[in-house]
DRENDOLUM-860932 format. One record per residue (C-alpha): x, y, z. Coordinates in steps of 0.1 Angstrom, whole numbers, m for minus. Layout:
REC | east | north | up
REC | X | Y | Z
...
***
This chain:
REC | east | north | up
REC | m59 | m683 | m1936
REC | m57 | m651 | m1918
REC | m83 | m624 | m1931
REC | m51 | m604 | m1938
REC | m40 | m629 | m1966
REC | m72 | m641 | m1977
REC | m80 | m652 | m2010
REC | m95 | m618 | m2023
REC | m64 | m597 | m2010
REC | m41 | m622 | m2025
REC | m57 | m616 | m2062
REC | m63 | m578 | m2057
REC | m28 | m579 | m2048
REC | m14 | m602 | m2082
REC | m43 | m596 | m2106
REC | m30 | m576 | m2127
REC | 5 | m561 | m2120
REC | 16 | m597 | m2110
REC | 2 | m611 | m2143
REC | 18 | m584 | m2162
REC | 50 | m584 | m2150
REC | 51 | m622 | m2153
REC | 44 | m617 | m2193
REC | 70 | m591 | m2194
REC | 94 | m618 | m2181
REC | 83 | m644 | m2207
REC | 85 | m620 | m2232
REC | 119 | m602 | m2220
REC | 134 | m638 | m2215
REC | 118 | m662 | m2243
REC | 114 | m663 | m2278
REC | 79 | m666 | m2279
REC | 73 | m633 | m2291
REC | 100 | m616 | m2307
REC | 101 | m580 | m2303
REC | 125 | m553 | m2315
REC | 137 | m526 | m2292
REC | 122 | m502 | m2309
REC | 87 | m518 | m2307
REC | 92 | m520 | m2272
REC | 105 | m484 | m2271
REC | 69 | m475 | m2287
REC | 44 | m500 | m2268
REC | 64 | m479 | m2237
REC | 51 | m444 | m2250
REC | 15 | m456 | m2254
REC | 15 | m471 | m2219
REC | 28 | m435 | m2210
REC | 8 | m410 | m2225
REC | m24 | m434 | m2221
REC | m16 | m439 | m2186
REC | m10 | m399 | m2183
REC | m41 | m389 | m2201
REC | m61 | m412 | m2175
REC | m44 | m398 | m2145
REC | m51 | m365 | m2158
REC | m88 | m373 | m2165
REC | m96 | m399 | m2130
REC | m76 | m369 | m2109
REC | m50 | m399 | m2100
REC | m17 | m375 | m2090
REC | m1 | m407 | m2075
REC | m1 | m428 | m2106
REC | 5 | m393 | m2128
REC | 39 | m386 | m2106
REC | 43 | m428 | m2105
REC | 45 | m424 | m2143
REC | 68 | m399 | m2148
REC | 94 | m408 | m2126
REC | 95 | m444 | m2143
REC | 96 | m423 | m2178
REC | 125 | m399 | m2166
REC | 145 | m436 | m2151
REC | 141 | m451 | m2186
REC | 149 | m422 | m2205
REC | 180 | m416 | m2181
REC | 195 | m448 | m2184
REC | 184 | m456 | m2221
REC | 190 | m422 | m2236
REC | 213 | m397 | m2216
REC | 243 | m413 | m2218
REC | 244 | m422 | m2252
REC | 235 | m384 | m2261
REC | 262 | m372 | m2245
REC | 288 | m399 | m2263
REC | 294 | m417 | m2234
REC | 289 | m446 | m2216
REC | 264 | m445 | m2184
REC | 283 | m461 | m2155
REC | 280 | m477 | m2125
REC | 276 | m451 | m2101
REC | 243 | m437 | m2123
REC | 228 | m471 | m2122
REC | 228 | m473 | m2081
REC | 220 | m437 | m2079
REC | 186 | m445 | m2098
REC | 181 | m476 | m2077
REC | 181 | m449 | m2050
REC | 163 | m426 | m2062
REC | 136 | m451 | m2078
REC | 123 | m461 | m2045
REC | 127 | m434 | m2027
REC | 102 | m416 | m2048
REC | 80 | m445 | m2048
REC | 81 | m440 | m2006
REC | 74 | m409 | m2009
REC | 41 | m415 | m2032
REC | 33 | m446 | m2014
REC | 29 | m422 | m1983
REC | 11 | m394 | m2000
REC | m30 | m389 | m1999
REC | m48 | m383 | m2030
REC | m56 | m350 | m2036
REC | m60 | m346 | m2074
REC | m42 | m318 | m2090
REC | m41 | m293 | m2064
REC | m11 | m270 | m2068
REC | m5 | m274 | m2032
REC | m1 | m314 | m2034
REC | 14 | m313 | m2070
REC | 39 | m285 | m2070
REC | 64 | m300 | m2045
REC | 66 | m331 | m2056
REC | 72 | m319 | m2096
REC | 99 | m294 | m2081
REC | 116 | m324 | m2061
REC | 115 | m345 | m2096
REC | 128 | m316 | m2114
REC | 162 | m314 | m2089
REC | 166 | m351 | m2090
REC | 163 | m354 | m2132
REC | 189 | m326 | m2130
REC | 212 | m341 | m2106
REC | 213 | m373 | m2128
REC | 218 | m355 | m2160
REC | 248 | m341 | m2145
REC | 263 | m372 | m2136
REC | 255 | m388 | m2169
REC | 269 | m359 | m2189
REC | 304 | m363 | m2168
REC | 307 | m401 | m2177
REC | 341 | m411 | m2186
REC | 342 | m435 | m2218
REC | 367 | m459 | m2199
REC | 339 | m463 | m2175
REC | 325 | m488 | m2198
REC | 303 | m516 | m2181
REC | 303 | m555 | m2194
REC | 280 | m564 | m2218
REC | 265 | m591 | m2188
REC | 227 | m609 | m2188
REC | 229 | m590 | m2152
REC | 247 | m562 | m2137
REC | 249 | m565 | m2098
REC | 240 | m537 | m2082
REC | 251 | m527 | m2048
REC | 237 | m540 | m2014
REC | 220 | m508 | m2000
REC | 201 | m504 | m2037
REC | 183 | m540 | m2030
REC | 175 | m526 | m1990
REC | 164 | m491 | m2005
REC | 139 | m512 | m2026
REC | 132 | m532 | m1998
REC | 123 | m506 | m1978
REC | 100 | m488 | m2005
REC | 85 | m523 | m2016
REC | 75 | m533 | m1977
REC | 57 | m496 | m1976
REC | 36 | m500 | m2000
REC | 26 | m534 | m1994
REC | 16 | m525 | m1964
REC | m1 | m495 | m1978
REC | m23 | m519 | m1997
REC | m33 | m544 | m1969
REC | m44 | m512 | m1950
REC | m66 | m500 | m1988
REC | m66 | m527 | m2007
REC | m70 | m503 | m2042
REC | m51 | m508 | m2074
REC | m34 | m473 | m2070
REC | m12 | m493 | m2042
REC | m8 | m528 | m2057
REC | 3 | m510 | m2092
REC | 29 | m487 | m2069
REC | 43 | m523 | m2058
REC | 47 | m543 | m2086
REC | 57 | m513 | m2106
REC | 87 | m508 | m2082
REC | 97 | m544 | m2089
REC | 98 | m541 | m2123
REC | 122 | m512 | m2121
REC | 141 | m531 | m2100
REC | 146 | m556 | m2125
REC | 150 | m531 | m2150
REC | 178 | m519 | m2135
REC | 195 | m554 | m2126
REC | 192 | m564 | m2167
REC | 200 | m529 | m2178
REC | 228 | m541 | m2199
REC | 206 | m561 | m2216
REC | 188 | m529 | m2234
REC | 157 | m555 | m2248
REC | 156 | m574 | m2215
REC | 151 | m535 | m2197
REC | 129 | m526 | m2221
REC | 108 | m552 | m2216
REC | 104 | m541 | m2172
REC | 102 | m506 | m2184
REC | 73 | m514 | m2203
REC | 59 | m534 | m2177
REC | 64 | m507 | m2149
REC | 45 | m478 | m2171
REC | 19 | m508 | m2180
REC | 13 | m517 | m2147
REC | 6 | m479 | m2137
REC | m18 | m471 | m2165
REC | m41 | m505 | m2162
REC | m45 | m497 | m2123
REC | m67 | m468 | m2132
REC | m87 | m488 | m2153
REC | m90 | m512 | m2125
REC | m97 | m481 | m2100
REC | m128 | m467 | m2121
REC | m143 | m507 | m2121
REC | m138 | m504 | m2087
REC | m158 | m475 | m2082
REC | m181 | m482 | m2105
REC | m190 | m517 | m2090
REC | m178 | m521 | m2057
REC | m192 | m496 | m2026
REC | m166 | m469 | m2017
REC | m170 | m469 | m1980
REC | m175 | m507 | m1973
REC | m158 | m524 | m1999
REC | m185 | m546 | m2010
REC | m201 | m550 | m2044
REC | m226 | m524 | m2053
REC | m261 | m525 | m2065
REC | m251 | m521 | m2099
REC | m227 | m553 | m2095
REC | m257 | m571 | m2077
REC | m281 | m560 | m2108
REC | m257 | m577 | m2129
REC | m259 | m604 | m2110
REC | m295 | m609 | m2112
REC | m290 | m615 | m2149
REC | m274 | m645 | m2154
REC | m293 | m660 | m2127
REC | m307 | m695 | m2126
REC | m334 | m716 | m2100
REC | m329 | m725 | m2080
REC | m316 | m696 | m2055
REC | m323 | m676 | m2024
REC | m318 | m635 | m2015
REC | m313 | m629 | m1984
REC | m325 | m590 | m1976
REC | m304 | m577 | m1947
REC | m311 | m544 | m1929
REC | m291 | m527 | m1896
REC | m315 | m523 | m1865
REC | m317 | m491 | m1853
REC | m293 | m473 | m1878
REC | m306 | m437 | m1877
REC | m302 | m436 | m1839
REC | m270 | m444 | m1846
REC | m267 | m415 | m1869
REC | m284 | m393 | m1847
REC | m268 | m400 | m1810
REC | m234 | m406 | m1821
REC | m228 | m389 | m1857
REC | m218 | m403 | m1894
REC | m189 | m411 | m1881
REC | m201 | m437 | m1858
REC | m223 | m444 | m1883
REC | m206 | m455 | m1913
REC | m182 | m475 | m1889
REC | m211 | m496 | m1876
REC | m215 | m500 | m1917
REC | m179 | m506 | m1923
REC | m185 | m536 | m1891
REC | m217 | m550 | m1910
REC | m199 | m552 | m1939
REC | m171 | m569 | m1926
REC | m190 | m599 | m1916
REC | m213 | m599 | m1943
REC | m182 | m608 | m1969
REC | m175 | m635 | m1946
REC | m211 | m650 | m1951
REC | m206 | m689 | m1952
REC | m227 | m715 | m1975
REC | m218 | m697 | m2009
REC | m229 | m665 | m2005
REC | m223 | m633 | m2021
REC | m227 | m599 | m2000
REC | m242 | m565 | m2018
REC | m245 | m531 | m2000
REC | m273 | m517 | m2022
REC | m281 | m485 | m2003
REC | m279 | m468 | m1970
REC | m282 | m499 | m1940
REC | m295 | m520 | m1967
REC | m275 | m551 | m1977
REC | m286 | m583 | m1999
REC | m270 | m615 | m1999
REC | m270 | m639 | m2030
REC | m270 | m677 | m2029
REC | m271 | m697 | m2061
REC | m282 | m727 | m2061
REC | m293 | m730 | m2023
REC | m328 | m731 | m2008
REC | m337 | m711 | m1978
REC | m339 | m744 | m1957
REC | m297 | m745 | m1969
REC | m288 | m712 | m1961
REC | m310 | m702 | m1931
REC | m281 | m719 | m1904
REC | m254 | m694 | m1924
REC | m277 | m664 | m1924
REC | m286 | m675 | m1883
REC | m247 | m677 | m1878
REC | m239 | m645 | m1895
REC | m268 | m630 | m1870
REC | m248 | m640 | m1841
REC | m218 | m630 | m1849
REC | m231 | m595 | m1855
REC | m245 | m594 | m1825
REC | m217 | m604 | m1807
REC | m189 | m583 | m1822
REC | m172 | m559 | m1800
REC | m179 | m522 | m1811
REC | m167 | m498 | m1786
REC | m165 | m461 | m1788
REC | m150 | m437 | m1765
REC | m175 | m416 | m1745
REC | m162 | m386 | m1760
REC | m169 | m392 | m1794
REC | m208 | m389 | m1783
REC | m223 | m361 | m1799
REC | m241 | m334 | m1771
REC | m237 | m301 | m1790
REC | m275 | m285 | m1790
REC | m288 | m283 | m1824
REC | m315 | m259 | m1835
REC | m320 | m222 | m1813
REC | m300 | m232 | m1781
REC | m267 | m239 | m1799
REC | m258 | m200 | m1796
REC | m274 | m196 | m1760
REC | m258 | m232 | m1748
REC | m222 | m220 | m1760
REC | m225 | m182 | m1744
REC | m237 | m201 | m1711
REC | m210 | m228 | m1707
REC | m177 | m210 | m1697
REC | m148 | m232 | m1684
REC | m116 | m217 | m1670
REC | m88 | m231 | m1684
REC | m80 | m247 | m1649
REC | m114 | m266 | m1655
REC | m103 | m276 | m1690
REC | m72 | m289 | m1682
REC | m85 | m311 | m1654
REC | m112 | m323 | m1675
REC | m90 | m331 | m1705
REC | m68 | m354 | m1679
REC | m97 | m374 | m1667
REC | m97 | m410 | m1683
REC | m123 | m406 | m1710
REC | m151 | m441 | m1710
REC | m157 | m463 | m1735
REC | m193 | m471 | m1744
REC | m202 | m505 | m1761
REC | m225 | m503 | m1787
REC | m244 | m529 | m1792
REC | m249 | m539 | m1835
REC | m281 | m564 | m1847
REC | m297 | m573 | m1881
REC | m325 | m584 | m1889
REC | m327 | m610 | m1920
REC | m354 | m618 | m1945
REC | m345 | m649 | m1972
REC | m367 | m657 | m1995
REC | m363 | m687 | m2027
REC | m369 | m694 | m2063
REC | m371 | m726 | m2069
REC | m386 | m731 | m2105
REC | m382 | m713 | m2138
REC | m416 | m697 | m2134
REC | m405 | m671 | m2103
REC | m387 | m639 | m2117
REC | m362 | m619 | m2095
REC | m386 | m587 | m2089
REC | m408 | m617 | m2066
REC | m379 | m631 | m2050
REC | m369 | m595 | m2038
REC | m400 | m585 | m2027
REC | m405 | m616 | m2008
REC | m374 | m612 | m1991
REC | m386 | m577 | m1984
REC | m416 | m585 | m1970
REC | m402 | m614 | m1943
REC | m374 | m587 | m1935
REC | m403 | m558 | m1924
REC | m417 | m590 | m1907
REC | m385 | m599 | m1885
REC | m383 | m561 | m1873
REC | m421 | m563 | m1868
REC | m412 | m596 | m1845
REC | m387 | m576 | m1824
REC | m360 | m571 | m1846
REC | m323 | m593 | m1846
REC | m337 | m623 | m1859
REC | m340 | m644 | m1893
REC | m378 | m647 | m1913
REC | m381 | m671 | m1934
REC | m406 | m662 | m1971
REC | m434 | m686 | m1977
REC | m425 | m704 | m2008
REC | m440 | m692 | m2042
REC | m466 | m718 | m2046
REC | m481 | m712 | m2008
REC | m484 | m673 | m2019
REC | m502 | m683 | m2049
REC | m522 | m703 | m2025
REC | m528 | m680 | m1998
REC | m539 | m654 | m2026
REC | m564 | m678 | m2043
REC | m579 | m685 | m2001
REC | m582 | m648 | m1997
REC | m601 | m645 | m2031
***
């Protein structure tokens, strides 16, 4: 499978808006758990306010905006109409299937920013306008606009391509992030959608109204696990996921200790930019570790690699692959990007010196600009536990100690830790 559609994407992607809008199917369709309209009605406003009171706390502006358009939809379509004594018709509905996605586009597109007035402000004012626009139309219903009381109503063609539209946005939104802010945007925008095709149905809507404000309030649940246990900047679990880790495990094991050659010069010559994407590279690989490992990024260059139940005979081939194809991934970087601005005393003299007429400029800006190749190594350090007797603390600093032994040996390479009982020996000989 392609590393787009992996296994992990395809259960950040489902787990859990796709497991809660399947429950909100069983329970809008089935008998299995028979709840009032009114219940519903109220599990809606706790998802709401919860949801809110998170987004408000976490700075999440998306899934705050996300959560009040789905509120003003439901309350449009469940309450409006019947305030005004008449009937919401047809025309309403597909103007809220419009609307719906459109909004969701529009948030799918945004960047998070918090609540900065800036970011905020224009997209309240443009909710504002549309909840006026719909109360209009609502208020000038006619009663003999009455809609069939149908299992579905069938909405028009360019509502299914608007959702379309905002639903292949933000899927692609995700496979570029893969957070829970984008997967909830997705799945939320389904549920409306099927909110809006059983609206007749008022416990059937209920039921994907729910859902949608559900959906949007547990992905910021699922967005503070994520930075709490999983690295920001490479996507791999953190050292407080590899901690817990270290727990529950059982001989025998090995940890492999994984460290980038040469990392500060990387820093240094060609910037943090350069430098985290080198890490972001790295990283890459290292979830793709074969022979049933499990990749950590616990600080810095430093990585550590778990395998439970495997000796370091078993995984030494995966950890010698995963060298290679390190080593032999293309990293280029334009020539440009190379950083030659004096630092210290001479920046101020340097700048006063160079002075380019804008001839010069423009020539220069209009030459082809070289790409440099970059060449990326690791070196490796495994180490095992094989009986009860070793704790974890040993195994890590054995793993330590035959990593500083590969970069001793020239660096890009795999050492190998004596086992525990030829330490003990070696120790007891030196004694």
């Amino acid at each position: 499978m392609s590393d787009v559609w992996k296994q992990s994407t395809l259960r950040a992607l489902t787990v859990p808006g796709g497991v809660v809008l399947v429950c909100a199917a069983i329970l809008a369709h089935t008998q299995w758990i028979a709840l009032p309209g009114p219940s519903l009605n109220f599990l809606s406003y706790c998802a709401l306010l919860g949801g809110m009171l998170l987004a408000w706390r976490f700075h999440a502006s998306r899934i705050f905006l996300a959560l009040l358009i789905v509120y003003l939809s439901q309350l449009a379509i469940g309450r409006l109409a019947p305030l005004h004594g008449r009937v919401w018709i047809a025309s309403g509905v597909a103007l809220l299937g419009v609307l719906i996605p459109l909004n969701f586009g529009f948030i799918g597109l945004m960047q998070e920013r918090g609540f900065i007035v800036s970011s905020v402000a224009p997209a309240l004012l443009f909710i504002f306008v549309q909840s006026v626009l719909v109360a209009v139309l609502a208020g000038g219903a006619e009663p003999a606009a009455r809609l069939r009381h149908a299992a579905t109503y069938v909405l028009p063609n360019y509502v299914f391509v608007a959702f379309a539209i905002a639903g292949l946005l933000l899927l692609g939104r995700f496979l570029g992030s893969r957070k829970p802010a984008d997967s909830a945007l997705f799945w939320s925008l389904v549920a409306c959608l099927l909110s809006l095709c059983f609206h007749p149905v008022m416990r059937v809507s209920a039921a994907y109204w729910l859902a949608a404000l559900s959906i949007l309030a547990i992905s910021i649940v699922e967005t503070s696990y994520l930075f709490a246990y999983h690295d920001e900047l490479t996507g791999l679990p953190s050292r407080r996921t590899f901690n817990d880790a270290l727990h529950g495990l059982e001989p025998p094991y090995s940890i492999a200790a994984v460290d980038i050659d040469h990392f500060k010069s990387f820093n240094d010559t060609y910037g943090h930019d350069v430098g985290d994407q080198v890490l972001r590279l790295v990283a890459g690989k290292l979830a793709g570790v074969a022979g049933g490992g499990h990749a950590y990024r616990c600080g810095g260059e430093e990585f550590t690699i778990l395998f439970p139940g495997k000796l370091s005979a078993d995984v030494t081939p995966h950890l010698e692959q995963l060298r290679l194809a390190i080593e032999s991934a293309e990293f280029r970087m334009r020539g440009g990007e190379r950083r030659r601005t004096p630092r210290g005393r001479d920046r101020r003299s340097a700048g006063g010196r160079v002075r380019t007429r804008k001839a010069d400029a423009i020539r220069q800006l209009a030459r082809p600009v070289p790409t440099e190749h970059i060449s990326v190594t690791v070196s490796i350090g495994v180490a095992s536990c094989i009986s009860a007797g070793g704790s974890t603390e040993e195994v890590l600093k054995a793993a330590d100690k035959a990593l500083y032994r590969a970069k001793a040996n020239g660096r890009n390479c795999v050492e190998i830790a004596p086992s525990r009982r030829a330490r003990r020996a070696k120790a007891e000989g030196i004694a």
